[in-house]
N, C-alpha and C positions, 0 to 999 in steps of 0.2 A: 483527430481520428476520422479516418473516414470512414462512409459507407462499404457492406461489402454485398454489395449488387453487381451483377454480369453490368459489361459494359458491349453496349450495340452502338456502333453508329448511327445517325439518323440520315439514311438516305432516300434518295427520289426512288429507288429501284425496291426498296422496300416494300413500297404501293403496291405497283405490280403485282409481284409475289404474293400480296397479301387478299388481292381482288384475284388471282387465281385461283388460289389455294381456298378460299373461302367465301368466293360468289363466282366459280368461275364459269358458270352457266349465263351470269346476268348479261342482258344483251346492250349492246353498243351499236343506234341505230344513226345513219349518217346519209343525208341528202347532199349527194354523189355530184360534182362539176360538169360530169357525163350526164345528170338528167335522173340518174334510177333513184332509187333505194336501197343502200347496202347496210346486209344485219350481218355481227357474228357475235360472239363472245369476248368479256375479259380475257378465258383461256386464250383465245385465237387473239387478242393484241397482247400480251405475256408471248405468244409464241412469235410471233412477226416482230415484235420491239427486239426481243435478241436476234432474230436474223437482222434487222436493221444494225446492229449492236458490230455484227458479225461484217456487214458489207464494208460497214464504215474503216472496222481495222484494216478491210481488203486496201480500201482506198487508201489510207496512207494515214486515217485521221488519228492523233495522237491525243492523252488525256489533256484538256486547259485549251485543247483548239478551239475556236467558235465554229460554229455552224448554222450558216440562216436559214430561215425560211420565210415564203410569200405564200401565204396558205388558209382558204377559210379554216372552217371547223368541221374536220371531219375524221372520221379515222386512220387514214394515213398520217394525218397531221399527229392526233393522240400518239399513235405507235414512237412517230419521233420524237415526242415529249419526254417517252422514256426509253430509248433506244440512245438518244443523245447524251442526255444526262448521267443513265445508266451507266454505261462505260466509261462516262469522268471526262468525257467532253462536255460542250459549254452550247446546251441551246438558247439561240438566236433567231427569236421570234422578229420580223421586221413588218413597220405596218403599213402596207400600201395604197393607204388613203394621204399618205406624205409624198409631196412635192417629189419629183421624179430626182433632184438634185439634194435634195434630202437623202432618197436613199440607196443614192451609190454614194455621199460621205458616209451613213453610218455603215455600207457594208465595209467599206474603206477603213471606217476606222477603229472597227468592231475585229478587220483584219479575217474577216471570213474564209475559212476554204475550201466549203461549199455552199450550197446556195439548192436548196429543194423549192420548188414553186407549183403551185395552180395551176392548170393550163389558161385562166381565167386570168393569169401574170404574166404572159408570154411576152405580150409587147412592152409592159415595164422591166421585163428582164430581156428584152434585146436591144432597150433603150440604156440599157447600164451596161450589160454583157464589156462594151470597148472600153469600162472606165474604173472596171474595179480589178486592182492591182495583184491582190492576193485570191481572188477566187479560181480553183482549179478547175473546176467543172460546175456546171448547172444540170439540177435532177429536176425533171418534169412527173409530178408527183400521179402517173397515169398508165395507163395498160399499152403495149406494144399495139393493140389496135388503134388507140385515140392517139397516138405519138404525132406532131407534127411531121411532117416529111421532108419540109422546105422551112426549116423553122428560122434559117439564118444566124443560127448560134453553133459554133463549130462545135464546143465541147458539151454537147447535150447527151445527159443518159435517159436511161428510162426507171422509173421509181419501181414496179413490179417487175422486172428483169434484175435486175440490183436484187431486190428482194430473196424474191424465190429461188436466185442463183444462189444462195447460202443459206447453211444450215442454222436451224434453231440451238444447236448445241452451243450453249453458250453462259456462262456461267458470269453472275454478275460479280465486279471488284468489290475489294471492301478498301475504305479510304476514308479519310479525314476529310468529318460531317461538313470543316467548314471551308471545304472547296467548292468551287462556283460549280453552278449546278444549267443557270438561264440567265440572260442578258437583256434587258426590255429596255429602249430609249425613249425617252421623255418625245411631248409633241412636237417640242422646239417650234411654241409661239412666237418667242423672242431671242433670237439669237438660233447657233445649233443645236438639234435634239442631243441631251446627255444622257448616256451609258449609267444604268443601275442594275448592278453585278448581284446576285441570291446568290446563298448558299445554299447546299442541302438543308441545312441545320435552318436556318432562317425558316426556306421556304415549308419544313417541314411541321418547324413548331405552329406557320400560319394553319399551313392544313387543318390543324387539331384545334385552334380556335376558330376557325372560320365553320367545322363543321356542329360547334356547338350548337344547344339548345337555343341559347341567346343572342346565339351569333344569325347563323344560316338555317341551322336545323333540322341538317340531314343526315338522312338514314336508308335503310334499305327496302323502306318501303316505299321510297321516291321513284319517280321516273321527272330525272333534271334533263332541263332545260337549255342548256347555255346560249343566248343570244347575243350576250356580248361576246366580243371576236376573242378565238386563242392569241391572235398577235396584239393584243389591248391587254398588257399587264397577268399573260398566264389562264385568261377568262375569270379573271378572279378566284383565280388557285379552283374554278370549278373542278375541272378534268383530274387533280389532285383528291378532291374531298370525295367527288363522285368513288374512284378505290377503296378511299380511308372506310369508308362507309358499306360500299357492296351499292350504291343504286345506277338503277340502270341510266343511261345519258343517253340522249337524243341529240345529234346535231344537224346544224339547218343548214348547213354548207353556206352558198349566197342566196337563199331563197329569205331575205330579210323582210320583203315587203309583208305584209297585212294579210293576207291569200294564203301565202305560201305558209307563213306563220301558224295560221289557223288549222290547217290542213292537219301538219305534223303533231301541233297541241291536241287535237282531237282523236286521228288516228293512233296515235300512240300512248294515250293516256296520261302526257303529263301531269305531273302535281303541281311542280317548281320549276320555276324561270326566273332569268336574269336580263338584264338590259338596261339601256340607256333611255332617258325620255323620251327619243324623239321617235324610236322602234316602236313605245307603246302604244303612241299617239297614233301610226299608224295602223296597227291592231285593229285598238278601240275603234276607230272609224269604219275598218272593217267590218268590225261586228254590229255598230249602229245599223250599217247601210243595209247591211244583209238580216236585221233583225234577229243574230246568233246571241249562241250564249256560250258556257265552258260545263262540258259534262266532268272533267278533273281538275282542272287546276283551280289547286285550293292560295299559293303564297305566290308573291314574285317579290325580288329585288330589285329594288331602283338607283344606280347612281351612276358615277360618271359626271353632271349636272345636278344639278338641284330639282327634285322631283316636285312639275306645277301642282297645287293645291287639286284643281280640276282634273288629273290623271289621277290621283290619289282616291278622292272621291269615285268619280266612275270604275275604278276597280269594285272600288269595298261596298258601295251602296249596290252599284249597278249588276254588278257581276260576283259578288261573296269571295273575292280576292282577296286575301290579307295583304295589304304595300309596307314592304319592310324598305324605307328607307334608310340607305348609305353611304356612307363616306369613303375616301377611300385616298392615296397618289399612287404613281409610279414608285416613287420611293417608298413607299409604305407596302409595299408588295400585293396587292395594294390595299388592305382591310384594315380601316381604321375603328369607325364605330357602325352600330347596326340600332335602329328604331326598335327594338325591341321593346315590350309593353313590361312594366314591373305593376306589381299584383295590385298597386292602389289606380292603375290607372283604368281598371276593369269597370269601379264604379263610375266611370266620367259618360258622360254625356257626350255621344256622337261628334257636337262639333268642339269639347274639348279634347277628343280624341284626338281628332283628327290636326288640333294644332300642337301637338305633343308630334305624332306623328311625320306631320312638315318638318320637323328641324331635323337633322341630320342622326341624332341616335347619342347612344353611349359607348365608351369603349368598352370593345371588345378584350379578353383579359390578356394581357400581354404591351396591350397601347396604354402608356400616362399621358396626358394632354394638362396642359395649362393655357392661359392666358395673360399676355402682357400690354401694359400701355406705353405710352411714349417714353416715357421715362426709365423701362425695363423692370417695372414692378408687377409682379405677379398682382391682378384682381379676383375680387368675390366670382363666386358661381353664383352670382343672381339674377341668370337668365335675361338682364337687362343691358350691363355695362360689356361693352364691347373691346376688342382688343385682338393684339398681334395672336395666331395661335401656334402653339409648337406641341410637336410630340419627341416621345420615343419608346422602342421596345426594341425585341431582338430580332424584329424583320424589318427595321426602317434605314437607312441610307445611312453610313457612315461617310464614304466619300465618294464620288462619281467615276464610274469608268476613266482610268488612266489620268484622274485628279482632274479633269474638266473642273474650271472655275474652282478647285482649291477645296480646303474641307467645308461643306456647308455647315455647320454645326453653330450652335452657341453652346460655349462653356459656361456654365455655373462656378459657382466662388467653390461647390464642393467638389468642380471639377467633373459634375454629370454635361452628358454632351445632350442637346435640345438640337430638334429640326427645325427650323422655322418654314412652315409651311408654304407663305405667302398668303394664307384664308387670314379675312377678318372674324371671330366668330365673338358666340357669346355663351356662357352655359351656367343650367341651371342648378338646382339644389340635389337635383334629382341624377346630374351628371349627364344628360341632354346637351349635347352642341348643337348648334345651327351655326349655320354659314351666314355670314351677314352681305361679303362681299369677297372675292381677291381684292388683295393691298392694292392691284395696280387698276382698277375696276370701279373701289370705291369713289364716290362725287362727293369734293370737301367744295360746300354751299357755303360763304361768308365764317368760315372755320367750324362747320358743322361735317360730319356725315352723315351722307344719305346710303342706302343700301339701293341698288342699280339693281337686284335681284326681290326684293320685296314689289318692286315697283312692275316689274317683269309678271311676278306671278299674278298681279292684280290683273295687270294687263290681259294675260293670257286667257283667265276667266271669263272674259267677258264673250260672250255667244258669239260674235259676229269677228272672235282677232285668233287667227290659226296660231302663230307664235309673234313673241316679241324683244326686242332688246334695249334697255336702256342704259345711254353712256353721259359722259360729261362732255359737254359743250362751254367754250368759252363764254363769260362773260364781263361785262365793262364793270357792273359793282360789285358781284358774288363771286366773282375769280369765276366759279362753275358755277350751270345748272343740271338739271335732268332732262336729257331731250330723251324724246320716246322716239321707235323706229318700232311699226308695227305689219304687220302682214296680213292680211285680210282673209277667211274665208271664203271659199269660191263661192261667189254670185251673192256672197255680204254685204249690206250696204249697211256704214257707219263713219259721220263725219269726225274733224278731229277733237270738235267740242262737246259732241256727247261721249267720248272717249274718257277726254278727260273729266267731266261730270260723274263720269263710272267712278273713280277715286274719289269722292266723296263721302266721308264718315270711314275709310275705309284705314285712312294713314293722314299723318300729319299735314296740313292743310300747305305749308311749306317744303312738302315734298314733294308736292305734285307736279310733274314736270311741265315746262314754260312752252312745251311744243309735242307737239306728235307731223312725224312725217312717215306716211303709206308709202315702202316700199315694197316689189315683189318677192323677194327672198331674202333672209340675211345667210351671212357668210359662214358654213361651217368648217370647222379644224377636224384633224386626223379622228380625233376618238370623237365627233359629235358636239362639240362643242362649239359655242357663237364667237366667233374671230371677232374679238371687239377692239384690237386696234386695228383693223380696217376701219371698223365703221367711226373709230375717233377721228381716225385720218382722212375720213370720206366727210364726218361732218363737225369736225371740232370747232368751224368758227357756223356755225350756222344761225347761231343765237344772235354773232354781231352781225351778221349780213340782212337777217329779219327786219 
């Protein structure tokens, strides 16, 4: 017997409608590529996404086409979020902090057939313009004033000519929830970046957890934040929730630095923000140097990386910031678990807080996670024994764009399909994971592991080391050890043996890596993270050469 409930699809275009209809005054403020300030309403991007909706049909784009873009965060970007999706084309968010040959393959293989950009993109898309196969035209996401003149790209339009040349008349499809909706590709550390396809229905059901209480936490009393980029996994379905919700969004366009940061958190009242560690880090030093503080913001999300112990603290002690640390992939659309506090953890004590807080969170409802050892046995959650981690729910990866590398899945004997993530993790009683390592990351010392990311965060604490990374170095008896690679604070002075003195009492005496080498920067990857096979490949025998 079934239910006898209306049946709705779940789609992206729902949002919209639903942030018009019932917050359509909240405003939508955006630091402009141009330099200004531009505000308008939910109403006015509901009205502009169907004239977007409408161009598109002009152009020839049919439902299931991809369509890229090269774009911070700003409201023309929003409007395509659902102009694209809306009408049952396929947005294609591309991120161009990847390799220029990177991404004329994913426009290539993504099969693009158009391509909206930044003007802030110009030279990465005149650098690709002669190489990608299927792209019809490139839209310059900018006002007939700002248009380059001489841009050197034959088929260039203009994004507010496009626009305003068509009308808002435009009525959204209705369609089957589980058609693609957005396309986001992996960083392709190793090997090429792969294709993970959403659907409405996927990305939809995220929205509704991600805006939970225990999730994110949002609601219409917010003024969000997003400082993680819209081409970094959706901004973490913010621009989604920000609708679900009715709160107002702020975006920073490219004004990521410390300054510019602070300006928009201030002037505009944020509550809530999102970003990467390495965004914060700049912040916080901002506001040290300037002796500021935060007249609103009360929460921020942390993930992308493992949020250092020392950024955690200078929010919550320093600045009355709640750090919700999280988890999250590509493939996981990408909200896995979130640091939320359950009601026994109220009575702890500041720094058991705060080491509950360090580890990566719990799931969010919709994610199952387990862990496995060597032998493909599920282990205890006792926050101690460590192991392979895998999920699944109904927004995580079934197979990759056009089967790249095949289905990732592990099958179970009951025939449930498992991710395997590649994180080493561990979790506790409490249903807490933490990240202990990536499988390809971890340093097996004499058949032991070491955690490369524990060793990192001690590191970082220490007053005189800006950031650090630690990888496995060859050795003649241990197979591996831990060399540290650290980077120094300007005008810091710290040798490498009171470095590692600093690890003292802190972790197992056996953990403490056999070397520290001061260099000027380590290497980052597309979304922020430490390129650590460079740095294997830069010093993987350094131990035997010592």
């Amino acid at each position: 017997m079934n239910g006898l409930m209306l049946q709705k699809q779940l789609l992206i275009s729902s949002l919209i409608e639903h942030a018009d209809r019932h917050h359509g005054d909240t405003e939508i403020v955006s630091r402009r590529v141009e330099g200004d300030i531009h505000r308008y309403t939910f109403r006015d991007c509901h009205r502009r996404a169907r004239q977007v909706a409408n161009a598109l049909v002009s152009l020839g784009v049919r439902a299931s086409d991809r369509i890229g873009t090269l774009a911070w965060n700003g409201y023309r970007h929003m409007e395509l979020y659902y102009g694209i999706s809306g009408m049952g084309a396929v947005m294609h968010t591309i991120n161009p902090r990847l390799h220029v040959d990177q991404i004329a393959y994913i426009a290539d293989h993504a099969e693009d057939q158009y391509l909206f950009f930044d003007l802030t993109f110009l030279p990465l898309v005149k650098a690709i313009a002669g190489r990608c196969r299927t792209i019809r035209a490139f839209i310059a996401m900018t006002d007939r004033a700002h248009l380059p003149q001489d841009s050197g790209i034959a088929n260039l339009l203009c994004y507010e000519d496009l626009v305003e040349g068509h009308s808002p008349d435009y009525t959204w499809p209705d369609f089957d929830e589980d058609t693609a909706c957005t396309l986001c590709y992996t960083s392709g550390t190793t090997g090429n970046p792969k294709g993970v396809l959403y659907s409405h229905r996927s990305s939809l059901l995220h929205t509704f957890a991600a805006a939970m209480p225990d999730a994110l936490n949002c609601s219409a009393r917010d003024v969000i934040l997003p400082v993680v980029p819209m081409f970094h996994v959706n901004a973490w379905g913010l621009p989604y929730v920000a609708c679900m919700v009715g709160a107002k969004l702020v975006f920073p366009g490219p004004g990521l630095d410390g300054q510019s940061l602070y300006e928009l958190l201030e002037a505009e009242q944020v509550t809530f923000a999102a970003g990467v560690p390495t965004v914060w880090q700049g912040l916080l030093t901002h506001l040290e140097q300037g002796g500021l503080t935060f007249s609103s913001m009360r929460r921020t999300v942390i993930g992308g990386a493992a949020c250092p112990p020392a950024v955690l603290r200078k929010f919550q002690d320093g600045y009355g910031v709640e750090v919700l640390h999280a988890w999250g992939m590509t493939e996981l659309s990408p909200l896995g678990t979130v640091g939320a506090m359950k009601a026994r953890h109220h009575g702890m004590s500041p720094e058991e807080r705060h080491a509950v807080q360090a580890r990566q969170g719990r799931a969010v409802f919709g994610v199952d996670m387990k862990i496995l050892g060597g032998d493909g046995q599920e282990l205890p959650w006792d926050g101690v024994t460590s192991g392979d981690l895998l999920v699944r729910g109904p927004w995580v990866v079934r197979n990759y764009f056009r089967n790249d590398g095949g289905n990732p899945l592990r099958i179970d004997a009951d025939a449930h399909g498992w991710f395997p993530t590649g994180d080493i993790a561990t979790i506790d009683a409490d249903g807490f994971m933490q990240i202990t390592d990536r499988s390809k990351d971890v340093i097996k010392s004499g058949g032991e592991w070491i955690s490369s990311i524990e060793i990192e965060h001690i590191a970082s604490s220490h007053p005189a080391i800006a950031c650090a990374a630690c990888i496995a170095a060859k050795h003649p008896k241990w197979d591996e050890r831990p060399l540290l690679l650290a980077v120094k604070k300007p005008d810091a002075q710290v040798t490498g043996e009171e470095l590692l003195a600093f690890f003292e009492g802190k972790i197992a005496k056996w953990w403490t890596p056999d070397a520290v080498v001061f260099v000027d920067a380590v290497p980052l990857g597309a979304t922020g993270k430490v390129l650590k096979n460079q740095l294997r490949e830069q010093f993987q025998d350094y131990l035997l050469a010592s």
